[in-house]
C-alpha positions in Angstrom: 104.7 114.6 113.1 102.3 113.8 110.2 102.4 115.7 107.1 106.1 116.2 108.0 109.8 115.0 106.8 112.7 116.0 108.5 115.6 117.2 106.5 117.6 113.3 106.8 114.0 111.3 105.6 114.0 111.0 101.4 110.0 109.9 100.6 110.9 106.9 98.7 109.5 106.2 94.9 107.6 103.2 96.0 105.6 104.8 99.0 104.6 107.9 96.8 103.5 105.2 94.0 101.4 103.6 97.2 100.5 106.9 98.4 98.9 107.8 95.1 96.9 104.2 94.4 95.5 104.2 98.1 94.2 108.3 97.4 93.1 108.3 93.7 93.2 104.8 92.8 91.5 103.0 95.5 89.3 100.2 93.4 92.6 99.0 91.9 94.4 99.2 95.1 92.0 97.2 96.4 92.0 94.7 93.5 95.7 94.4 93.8 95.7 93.8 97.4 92.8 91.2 97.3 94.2 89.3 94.0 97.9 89.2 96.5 96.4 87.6 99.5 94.1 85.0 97.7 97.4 84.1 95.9 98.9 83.5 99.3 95.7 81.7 100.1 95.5 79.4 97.5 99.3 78.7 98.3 99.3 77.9 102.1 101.5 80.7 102.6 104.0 79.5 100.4 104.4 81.6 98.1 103.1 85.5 97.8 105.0 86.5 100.9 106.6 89.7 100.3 105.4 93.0 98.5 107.8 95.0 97.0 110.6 92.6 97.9 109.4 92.9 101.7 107.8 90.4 103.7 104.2 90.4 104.3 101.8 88.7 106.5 97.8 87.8 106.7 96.1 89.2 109.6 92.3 87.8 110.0 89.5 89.8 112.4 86.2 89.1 112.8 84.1 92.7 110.5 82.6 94.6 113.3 79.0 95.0 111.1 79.1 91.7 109.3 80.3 89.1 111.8 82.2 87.5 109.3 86.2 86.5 109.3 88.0 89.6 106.9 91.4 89.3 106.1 94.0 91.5 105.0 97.9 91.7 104.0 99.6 93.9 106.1 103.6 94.3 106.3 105.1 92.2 108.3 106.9 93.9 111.1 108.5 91.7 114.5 109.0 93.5 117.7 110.6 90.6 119.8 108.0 88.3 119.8 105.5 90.6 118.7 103.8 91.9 115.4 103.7 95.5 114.8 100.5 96.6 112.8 100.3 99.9 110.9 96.6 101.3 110.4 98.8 103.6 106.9 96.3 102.6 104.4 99.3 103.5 102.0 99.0 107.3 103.2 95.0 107.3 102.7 93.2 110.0 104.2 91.3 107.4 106.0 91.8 104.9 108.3 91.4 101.1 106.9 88.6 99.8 107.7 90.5 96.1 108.9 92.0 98.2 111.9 88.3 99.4 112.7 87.5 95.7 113.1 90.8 95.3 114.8 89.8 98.0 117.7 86.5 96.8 117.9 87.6 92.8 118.7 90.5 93.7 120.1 92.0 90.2 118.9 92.7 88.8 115.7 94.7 85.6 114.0 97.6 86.0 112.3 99.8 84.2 109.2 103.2 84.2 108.7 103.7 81.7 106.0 102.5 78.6 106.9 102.5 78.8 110.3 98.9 80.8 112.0 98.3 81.7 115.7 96.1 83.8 117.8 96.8 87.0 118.8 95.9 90.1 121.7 95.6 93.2 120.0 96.8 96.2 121.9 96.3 99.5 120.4 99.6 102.0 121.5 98.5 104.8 123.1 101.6 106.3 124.9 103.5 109.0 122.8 107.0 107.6 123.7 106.2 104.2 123.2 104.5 105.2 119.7 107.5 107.0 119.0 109.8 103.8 119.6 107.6 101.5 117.6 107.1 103.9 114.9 111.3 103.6 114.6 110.6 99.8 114.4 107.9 100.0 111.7 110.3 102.2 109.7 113.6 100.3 109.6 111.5 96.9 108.2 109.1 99.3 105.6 110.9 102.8 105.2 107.7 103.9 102.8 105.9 104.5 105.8 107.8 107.4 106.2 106.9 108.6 103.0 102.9 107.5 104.0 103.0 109.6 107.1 104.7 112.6 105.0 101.7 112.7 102.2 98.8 112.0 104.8 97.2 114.4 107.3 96.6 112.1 109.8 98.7 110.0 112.7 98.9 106.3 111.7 97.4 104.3 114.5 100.0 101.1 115.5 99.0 98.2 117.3 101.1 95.3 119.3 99.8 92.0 118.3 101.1 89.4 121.0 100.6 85.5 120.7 97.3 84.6 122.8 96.9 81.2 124.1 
């Protein structure tokens, strides 16, 4: 269903503004995104912890070329006791190069305000199980419909489940 909005589905104003800075204005995206999560950095997850009036959260994995810890803001999305992450890259063309490093370690560290835990990384492979956790990721952040409406590619989801 990518490329695609059934007749119900409105793309929102926020998700094409998204859409648009991810495509054609990737170094400010990226500025933007950097200058948020440093802010909730330098606040202990505090403060910083929505975008666009919805909550976010700081998922850490290890680069798979540099070895080193890379963290990113992704939308905060619970599944019972699990996190639901969204490879959308705001609609990009491309996939985001923290869910290469997610598939490739296959765990990761996660921050929801102040409180951090590992996690197991399971990438959804099953079309009716995508289809019922795509449903999930849409009722918390309803621009991903827009994303998957403006992009020509399926948005890879992953389950990320408390590891011991």
């Amino acid at each position: 269903m990518t490329g695609t909005v059934s007749g119900n589905e409105q793309l929102t104003l926020s998700g094409r503004f998204n859409h648009y800075s991810s495509t054609y204005l990737g170094a400010v995206s990226r500025f933007y995104a950097r200058l948020h999560r440093r802010l909730f950095e330098h606040f202990g997850g505090a403060r910083f912890t929505t975008l666009f009036g919805r909550p976010v959260f700081e998922l850490t994995v290890t680069g798979r070329k540099s070895g080193q810890a890379r963290p990113v803001m992704l939308m905060l999305v619970r599944d019972g006791a699990d996190l639901l992450a969204c490879g959308s890259n705001g609609g990009h063309p491309g996939t985001p190069n923290w869910w290469k490093n997610l598939e490739a370690a296959g765990h990761g560290q996660v921050r929801v305000g102040r409180d951090t835990w590992p996690v197991a990384a399971r990438v959804i492979t099953d079309d009716a199980e995508y289809d019922r956790r795509w449903a999930t990721l849409v009722a918390a952040y309803p621009d991903f419909t827009t994303y998957r409406a403006l992009s020509p590619r399926r948005f890879p989801i992953a389950v990320l489940t408390r590891a011991n």
